[in-house]
C-alpha angles and dihedrals in degrees: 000000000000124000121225133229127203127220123215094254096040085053090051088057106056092045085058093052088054097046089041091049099042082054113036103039098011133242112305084056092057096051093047090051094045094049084055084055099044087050090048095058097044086055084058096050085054093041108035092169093054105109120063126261099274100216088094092086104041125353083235079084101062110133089025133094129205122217103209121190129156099295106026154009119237113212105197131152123214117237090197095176092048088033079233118151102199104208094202093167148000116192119189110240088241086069134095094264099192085040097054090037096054094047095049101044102026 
């Protein structure tokens, strides 16, 4: 099984899910989101190949893999040799992707 590694962006997110669904739908919401994304990147711990090669969508991406569901894109990259997922960022999918994309990687 592989280990994960936040970045600091992909930290920030998800302190701003927290603070946006405390708020917003109260806190047995939030328990139960942040669970499905707890699940989700266990699953990737497990699955390490799940997500797609993300250089579909900009050539910046090349070497890394997002993982897309309903609410949000997941840009890691795969350290086979240290069993190692770097999460380097998570965008809603309310967001400007290529934006986003473009800033982060650029």
């Amino acid at each position: 099984m592989f280990s994960l590694k936040l970045s600091s962006p992909s930290k920030e997110y998800f302190e701003n899910l927290k603070t946006y669904l405390l708020a917003k739908f109260g806190e047995k919401v939030k328990k139960e989101v942040l669970a499905r994304e707890e699940e989700k990147l266990d699953n990737l711990k497990s699955f390490p190949y799940l997500g797609i090669k993300a250089a579909k969508f900009s050539e910046l991406l090349n070497g890394y893999y997002v993982l897309i569901d309903k609410y949000e894109y997941i840009f890691y990259r795969v350290d086979k040799k240290e069993k190692i997922i770097y999460i380097e960022l998570i965008l809603s999918t309310k967001e400007d992707l290529i934006k986003k994309i473009q800033n982060y990687f650029h």
